[in-house]
N, C-alpha and C positions, 0 to 999 in steps of 0.2 A: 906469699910466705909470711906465718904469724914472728911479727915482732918480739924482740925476748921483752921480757920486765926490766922494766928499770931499777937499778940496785946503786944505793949509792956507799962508794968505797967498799967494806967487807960486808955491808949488812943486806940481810935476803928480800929479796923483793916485797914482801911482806911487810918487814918494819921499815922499809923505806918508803911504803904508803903511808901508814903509819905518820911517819916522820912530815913526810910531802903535806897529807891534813892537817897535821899540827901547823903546820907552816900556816895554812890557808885560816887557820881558825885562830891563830896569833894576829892577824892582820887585821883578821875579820872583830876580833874581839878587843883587839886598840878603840876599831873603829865603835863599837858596841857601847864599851866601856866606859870611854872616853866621854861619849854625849851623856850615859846615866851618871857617871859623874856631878854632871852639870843639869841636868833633869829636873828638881826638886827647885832648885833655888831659881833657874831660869821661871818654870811657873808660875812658883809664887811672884814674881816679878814682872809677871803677866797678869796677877791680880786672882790665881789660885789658891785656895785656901788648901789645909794642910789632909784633908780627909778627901780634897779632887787629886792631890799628889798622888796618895798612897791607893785608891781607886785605877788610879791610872796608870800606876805601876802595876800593880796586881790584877788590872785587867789586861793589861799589853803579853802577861806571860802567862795569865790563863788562857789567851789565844794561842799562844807558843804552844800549850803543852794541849790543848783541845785540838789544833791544827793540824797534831801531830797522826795521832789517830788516823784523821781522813785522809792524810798525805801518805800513811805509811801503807792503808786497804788502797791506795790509786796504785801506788808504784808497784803493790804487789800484784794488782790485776793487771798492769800496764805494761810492767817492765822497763817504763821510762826512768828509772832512777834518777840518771845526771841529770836528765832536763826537767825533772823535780828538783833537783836541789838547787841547780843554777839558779834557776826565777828563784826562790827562796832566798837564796845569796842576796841576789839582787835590790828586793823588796827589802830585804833585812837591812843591809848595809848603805843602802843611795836614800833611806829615809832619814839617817843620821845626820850628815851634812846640809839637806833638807831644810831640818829647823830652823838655819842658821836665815833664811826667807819669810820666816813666818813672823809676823806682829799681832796674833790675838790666842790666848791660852788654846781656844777649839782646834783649833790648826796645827799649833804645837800636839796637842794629846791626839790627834788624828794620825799622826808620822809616828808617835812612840807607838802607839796600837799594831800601825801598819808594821812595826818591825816586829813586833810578837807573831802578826801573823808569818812574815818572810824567814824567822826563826823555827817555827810548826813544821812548815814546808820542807827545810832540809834536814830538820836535828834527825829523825826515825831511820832517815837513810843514811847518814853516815854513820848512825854508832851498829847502823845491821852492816854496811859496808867495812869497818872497823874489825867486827865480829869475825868474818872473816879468818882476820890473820891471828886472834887467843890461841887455835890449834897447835900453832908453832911458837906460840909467846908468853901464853898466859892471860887468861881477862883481868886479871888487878893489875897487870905491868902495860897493858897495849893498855888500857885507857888510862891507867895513872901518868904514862908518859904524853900520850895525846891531852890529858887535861892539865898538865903541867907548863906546854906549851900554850893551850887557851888562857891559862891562865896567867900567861907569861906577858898575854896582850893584855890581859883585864889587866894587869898593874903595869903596862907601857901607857895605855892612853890615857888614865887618869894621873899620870907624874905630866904627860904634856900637858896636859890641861891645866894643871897644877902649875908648872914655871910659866904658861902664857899667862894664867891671871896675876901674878906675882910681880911680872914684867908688865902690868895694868894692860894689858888684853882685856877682852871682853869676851861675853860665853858667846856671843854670835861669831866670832872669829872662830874661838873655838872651835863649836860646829863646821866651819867652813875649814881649818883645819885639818880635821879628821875625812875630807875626801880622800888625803892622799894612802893613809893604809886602806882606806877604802878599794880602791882601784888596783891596789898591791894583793889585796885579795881575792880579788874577781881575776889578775892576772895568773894568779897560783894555782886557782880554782879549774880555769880553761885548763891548764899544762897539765896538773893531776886527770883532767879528762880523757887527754889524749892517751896521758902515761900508760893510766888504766882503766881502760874501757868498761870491763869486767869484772870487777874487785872479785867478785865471786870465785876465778882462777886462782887466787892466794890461797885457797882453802886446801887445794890439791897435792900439793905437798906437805901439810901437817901431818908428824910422826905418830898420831895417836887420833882412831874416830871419836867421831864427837857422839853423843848421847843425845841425841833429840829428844821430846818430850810428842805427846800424839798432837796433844790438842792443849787447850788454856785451863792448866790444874790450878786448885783449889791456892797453892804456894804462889801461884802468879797472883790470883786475886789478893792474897792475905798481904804478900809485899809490896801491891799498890796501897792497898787503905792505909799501910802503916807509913807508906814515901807519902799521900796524903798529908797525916796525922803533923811526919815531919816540917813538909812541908807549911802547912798552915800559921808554924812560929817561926819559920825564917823569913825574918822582916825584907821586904826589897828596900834598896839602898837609898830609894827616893825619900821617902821618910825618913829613915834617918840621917838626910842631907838637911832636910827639911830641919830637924829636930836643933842638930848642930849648925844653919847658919839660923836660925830664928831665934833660939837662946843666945845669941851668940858665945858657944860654948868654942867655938874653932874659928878662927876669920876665912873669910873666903877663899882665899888660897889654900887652905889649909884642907875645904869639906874633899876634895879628889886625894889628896893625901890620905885620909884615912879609909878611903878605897882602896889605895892604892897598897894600903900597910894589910888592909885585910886580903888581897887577893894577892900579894907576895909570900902573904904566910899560908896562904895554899898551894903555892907551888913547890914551897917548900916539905908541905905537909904530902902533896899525892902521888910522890914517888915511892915515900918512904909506907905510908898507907896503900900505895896499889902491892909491892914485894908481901904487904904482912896479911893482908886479902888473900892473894897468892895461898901462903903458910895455913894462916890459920881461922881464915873466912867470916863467921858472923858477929866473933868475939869485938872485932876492927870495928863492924858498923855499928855495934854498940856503944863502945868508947866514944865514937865519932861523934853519935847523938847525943849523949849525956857531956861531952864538952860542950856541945851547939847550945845545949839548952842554956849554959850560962850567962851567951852573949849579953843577952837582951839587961837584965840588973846591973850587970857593968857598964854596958853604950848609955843607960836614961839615967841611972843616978851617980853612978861611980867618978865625973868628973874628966880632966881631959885624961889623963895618963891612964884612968882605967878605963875608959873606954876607948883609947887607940889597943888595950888587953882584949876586952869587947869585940872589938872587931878583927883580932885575930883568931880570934873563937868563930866567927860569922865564917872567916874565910874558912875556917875546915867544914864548918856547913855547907859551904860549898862545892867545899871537894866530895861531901859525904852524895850530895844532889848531881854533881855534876862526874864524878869518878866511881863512889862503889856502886851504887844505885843502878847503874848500868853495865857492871860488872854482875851483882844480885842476877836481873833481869836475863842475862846471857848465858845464865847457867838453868834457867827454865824457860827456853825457849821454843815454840811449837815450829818442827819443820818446816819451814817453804813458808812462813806466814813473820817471819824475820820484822820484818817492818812495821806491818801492823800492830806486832807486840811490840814493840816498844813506842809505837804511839800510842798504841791506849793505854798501857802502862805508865806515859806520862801526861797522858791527859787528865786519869784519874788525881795525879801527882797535881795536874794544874788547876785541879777543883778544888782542892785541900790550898793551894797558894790562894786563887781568888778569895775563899771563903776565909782565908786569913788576913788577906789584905785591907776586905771590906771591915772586920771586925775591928783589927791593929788600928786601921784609921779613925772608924768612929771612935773607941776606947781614947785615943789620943785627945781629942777635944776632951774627952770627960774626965779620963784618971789613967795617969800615964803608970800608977801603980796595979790599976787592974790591966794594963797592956800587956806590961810586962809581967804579969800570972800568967794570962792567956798563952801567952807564946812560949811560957815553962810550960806549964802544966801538959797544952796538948802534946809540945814534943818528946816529955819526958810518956806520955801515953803510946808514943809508938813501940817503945822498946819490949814490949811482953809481944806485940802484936809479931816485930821480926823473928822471934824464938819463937812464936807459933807458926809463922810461915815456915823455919827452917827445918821445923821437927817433919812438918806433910811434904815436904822436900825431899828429908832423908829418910823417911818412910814411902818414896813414893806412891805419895797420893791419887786416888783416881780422878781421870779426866773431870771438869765439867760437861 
């Protein structure tokens, strides 16, 4: 006898998965959060200079989003979803706590890698899993809610991290620390398995068919080069951890603070951006980007008060990467091939971050004024590229 869905209180089994992932991705992303946090300044403290930082930031998530790809073409030939994403979980989240063992920078950047790869692994399958329930919710309100609560963790583990060091902790504490939302996510993670087997089922009750696309149109390719373009100027947080404890522009307790300031003001932001996606769709990810682009001349010369501004610019870049981006995506999606699109759709996204990462960090050694071009200039570049994806969108465009 098939089990009903789980629903909690009046909400439909749908956004109660919904809800249930978020859960898993709050835990998971304390756990995340929390060690990049502490990333930057742990290296250098291992005797990494400030361009192996930002290299190894920007290589750990080019894995993410290159991983993603080959996880999303397994699962779709496979059908093994969960036990894609579990080991991913896994890898992601047990490399964190990890560090807190290691004594030489190699070992350390080996574990942050390993989580870009355990990140690739499960991100294509939950936001096709996620996908799912838009029919009955909406894609800018089902992921602006799921990325509100991820982003709920990304500013929970960097305030822990934040009062351990203040209370003269150490970042190896730290690290060791953050096992315990560790394990709170792997717990949530199983329960969501059992819940629902089949996310697939949620789709069955939406009041309205969905519009599949055949294959990978021209609108898919035009809206990766341009989440690329974006991509390429949103700095990873390593570097600028890096930035503000080596000027000493922030005292140490203070660098997971201004994580913590930037990815509260995206939770703030991706509820109110997933409703206006909803409404009024390309206009939002405009805005998004042309705020993002300003982070960067606020965070390097603005001082401390502008750039705790800075980094709340950063955090709507991240809502714009982590919330519409995948909303975009889901509205040009090729039938039965769910996952594979959106890993290669962020893989592309993760060659545009490496190639920004490598660039941001060498530019740092030389002229923190041509950095800071760099990550305008290309981001403000993506914005004509999304109004030309959208126009072969609403003309639909023929396949490739």
């Amino acid at each position: 006898m098939a089990r009903a869905p789980l629903s909690i209180g009046s909400a439909s089994p749908a956004f109660t998965f919904v809800l249930l992932m978020g859960a898993v991705d709050f835990f998971g992303d304390t756990t995340y959060s929390g060690g990049a946090s502490m990333n930057g300044p742990f290296l250098a403290s291992l005797g990494a200079g400030a361009a192996l930082v930002s290299i190894t930031a920007g290589g750990s998530e080019f894995l993410n989003y290159l991983i993603r790809g080959i996880s999303g073409y397994v699962a779709d030939k496979t059908g093994k979803y969960w036990r894609i994403a579990v080991i991913g979980y896994v890898l992601n989240l047990i490399a964190v706590p990890a560090i807190a063992l290691t004594g030489h920078w190699s070992v350390a950047t080996a574990l942050i890698l390993l989580q870009g790869v355990g990140r690739g692994m499960r991100k294509p399958i939950i936001e096709a899993m996620l996908s799912y329930t838009t029919g009955q919710h909406g894609k800018g309100w089902v992921y602006g809610v799921h990325n509100a609560l991820d982003a709920g963790g990304r500013t929970v583990g960097p305030l822990v991290i934040a009062l351990l060091l203040f209370l003269h902790g150490d970042q190896r504490t730290g690290y060791a620390v953050l096992a315990i939302p560790c394990l709170l996510a792997l717990a949530s993670l199983i329960f969501a398995r059992f819940q629902f087997p089949v996310p697939a089922r949620l789709e069955e009750a939406r009041s309205e068919p969905s519009k599949p696309t055949r294959g990978f149109t021209p609108a898919y390719w035009l809206y990766m080069l341009a989440g690329a373009c974006f991509a390429a100027g949103l700095m990873n947080f390593e570097l600028i951890a890096y930035f503000l404890s080596s000027t000493r522009l922030a005292e140490n307790y203070w660098v997971p603070l201004f994580l913590a300031f930037g990815t509260a003001s995206g939770v703030i932001a991706s509820l109110g951006l997933g409703k206006l996606y909803d409404r009024i769709g390309l206009p939002v990810i405009l805005a998004a980007v042309l705020l993002t682009s300003l982070f960067s001349p606020l965070v390097f010369f603005g001082g401390f008060n502008l750039a705790l501004l800075g980094m709340a610019l950063w955090g709507i870049g991240q809502v714009t990467q982590d919330m519409l981006l995948k909303a975009v995506v889901a509205g040009v999606l090729p039938e039965n091939r769910r996952n594979l699109a959106f890993g290669l759709f962020f893989a592309g996204y993760g060659g545009g971050w490496l190639l920004g990462s490598i660039t941001t960090g060498l530019l740092y050694e030389q002229s923190r004024l041509a950095l800071v071009l760099f990550a305008v200039v290309v981001q403000l570049g993506s914005l004509p590229i999304f109004v030309l994806a959208r126009r072969w969108q609403d003309d639909g465009g023929t396949d490739d």
